[in-house]
C-alpha positions in Angstrom: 0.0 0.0 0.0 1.7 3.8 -0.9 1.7 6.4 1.5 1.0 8.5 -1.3 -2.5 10.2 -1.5 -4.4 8.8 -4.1 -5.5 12.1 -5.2 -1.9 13.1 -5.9 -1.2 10.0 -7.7 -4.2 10.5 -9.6 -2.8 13.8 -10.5 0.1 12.7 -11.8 -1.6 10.4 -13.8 -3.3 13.2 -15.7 -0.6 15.5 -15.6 2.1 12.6 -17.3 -0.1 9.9 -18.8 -3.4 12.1 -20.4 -1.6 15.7 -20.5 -5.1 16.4 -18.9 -4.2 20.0 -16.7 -8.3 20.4 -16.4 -8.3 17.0 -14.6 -5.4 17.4 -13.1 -6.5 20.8 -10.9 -9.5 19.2 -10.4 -8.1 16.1 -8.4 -5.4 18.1 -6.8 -7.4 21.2 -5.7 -9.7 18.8 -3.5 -6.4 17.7 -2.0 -5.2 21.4 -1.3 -8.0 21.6 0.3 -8.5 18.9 2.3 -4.5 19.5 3.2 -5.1 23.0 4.4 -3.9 24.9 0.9 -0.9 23.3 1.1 1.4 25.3 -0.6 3.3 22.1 -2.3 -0.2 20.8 -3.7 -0.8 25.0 -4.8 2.1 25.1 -7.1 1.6 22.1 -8.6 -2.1 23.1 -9.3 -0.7 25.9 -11.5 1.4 24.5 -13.4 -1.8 22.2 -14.3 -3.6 25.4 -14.8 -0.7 26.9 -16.4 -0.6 24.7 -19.0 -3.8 24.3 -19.7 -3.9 28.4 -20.5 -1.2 28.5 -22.6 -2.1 24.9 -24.6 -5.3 27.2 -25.0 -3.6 30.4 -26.3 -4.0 32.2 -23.2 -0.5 33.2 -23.1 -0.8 36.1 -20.2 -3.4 33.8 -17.8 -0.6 31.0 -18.4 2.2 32.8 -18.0 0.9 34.2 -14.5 -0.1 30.7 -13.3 3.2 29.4 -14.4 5.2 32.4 -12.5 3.0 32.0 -9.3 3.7 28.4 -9.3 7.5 29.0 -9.8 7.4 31.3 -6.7 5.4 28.9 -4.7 7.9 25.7 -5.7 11.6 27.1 -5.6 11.8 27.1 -2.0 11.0 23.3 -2.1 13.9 20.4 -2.0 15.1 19.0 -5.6 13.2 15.6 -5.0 10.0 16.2 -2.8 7.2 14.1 -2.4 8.4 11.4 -4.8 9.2 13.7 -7.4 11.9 15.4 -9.1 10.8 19.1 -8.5 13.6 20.9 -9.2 13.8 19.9 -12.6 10.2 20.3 -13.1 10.6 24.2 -11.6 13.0 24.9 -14.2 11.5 24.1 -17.1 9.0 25.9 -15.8 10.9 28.6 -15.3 11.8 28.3 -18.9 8.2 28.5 -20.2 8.1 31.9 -18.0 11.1 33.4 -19.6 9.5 33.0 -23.2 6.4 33.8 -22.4 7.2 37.0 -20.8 9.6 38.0 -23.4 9.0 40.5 -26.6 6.9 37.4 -28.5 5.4 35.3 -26.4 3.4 34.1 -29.2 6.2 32.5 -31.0 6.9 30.8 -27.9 6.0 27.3 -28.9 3.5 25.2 -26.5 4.7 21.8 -25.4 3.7 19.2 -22.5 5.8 18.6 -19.5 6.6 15.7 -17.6 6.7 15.0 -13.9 9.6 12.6 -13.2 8.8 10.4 -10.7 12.0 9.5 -8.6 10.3 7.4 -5.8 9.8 3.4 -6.5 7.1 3.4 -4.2 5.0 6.5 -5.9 5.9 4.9 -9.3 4.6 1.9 -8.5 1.3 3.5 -7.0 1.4 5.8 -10.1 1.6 2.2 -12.4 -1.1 0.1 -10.8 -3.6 3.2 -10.1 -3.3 3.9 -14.3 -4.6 0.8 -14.7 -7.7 1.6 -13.0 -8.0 5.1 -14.1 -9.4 5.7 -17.1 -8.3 9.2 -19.6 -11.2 11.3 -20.0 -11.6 11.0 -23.5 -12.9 13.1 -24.8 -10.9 15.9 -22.0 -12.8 18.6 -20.8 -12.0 22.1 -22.2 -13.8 24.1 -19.8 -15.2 24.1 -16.3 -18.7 23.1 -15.5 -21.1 24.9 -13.1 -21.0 21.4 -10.8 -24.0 18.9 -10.6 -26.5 20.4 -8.9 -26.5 22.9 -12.1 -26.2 20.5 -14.3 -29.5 18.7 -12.9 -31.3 21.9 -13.1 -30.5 22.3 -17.1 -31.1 18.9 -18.0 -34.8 19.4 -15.7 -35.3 22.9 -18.0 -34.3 21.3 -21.4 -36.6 18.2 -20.6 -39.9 21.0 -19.2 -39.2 22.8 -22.3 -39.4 19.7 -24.8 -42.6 18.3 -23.2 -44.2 21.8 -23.6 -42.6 21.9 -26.9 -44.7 18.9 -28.2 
């Protein structure tokens, strides 16, 4: 059994496996929160949200996210929680520099990976991927949550029976 939270190594399924940065601060923010706001679990939620702004042409909203997260990180060992964070805060860091230089916009996009130095976490990471499956298709966007989601489905399905 890890000693790893599951909602971590779920997020480092999305992050490494799927690419999946909407997943991935999903599963990790409920983490951060159940952890207090954590400021390890913070970072690592923008780079996920990072990421996901600049895959999405939101170069200033990812450039931010990416900077906060660089701020929140450095202070961190190289190897923390199973992971090899300093490497992962300077690639980062080198996403930043583009972005915030005269063209971001020929800065080109690209997915990072989280290198897993821990056998144990890798191990968690490899068995719990077996279970969990990519959201295919990924969401691109946030939803309102269910209880919204209930009430459209309720309106939509009012609406078509006064329709008829």
């Amino acid at each position: 059994m890890s000693s790893y939270e599951p909602l971590y190594v779920d997020y480092l399924i999305y992050f490494n496996r799927d690419q999946d940065y909407f997943e991935c601060h999903e599963v990790l923010e409920e983490l951060w929160l159940e952890r207090d706001r954590d400021t390890f679990y913070k970072g690592l939620l923008q780079i996920a949200v990072g990421l996901y702004h600049f895959r999405n042409n939101n170069l200033r909203g990812g450039r931010m996210m990416l900077q906060s997260a660089v701020e929140l990180l450095e202070h961190y060992p190289e190897n923390a929680r199973g992971i090899e964070l300093g490497k992962l805060v300077e690639e980062v860091k080198e996403l930043v520099q583009g972005l915030s230089g005269p063209d971001p916009e020929n800065v080109p996009y690209r997915d990072l990976t989280i290198q897993i130095w821990d056998k144990a976490l890798l191990d968690a990471v490899q068995e719990r991927s077996l279970q969990l499956k990519p959201n295919i298709p990924q969401r691109r966007s946030p939803t309102r949550g269910r209880i919204y989601e209930e009430k459209m489905k309720a309106l939509q399905q009012e609406q078509n029976s006064n329709g008829k």
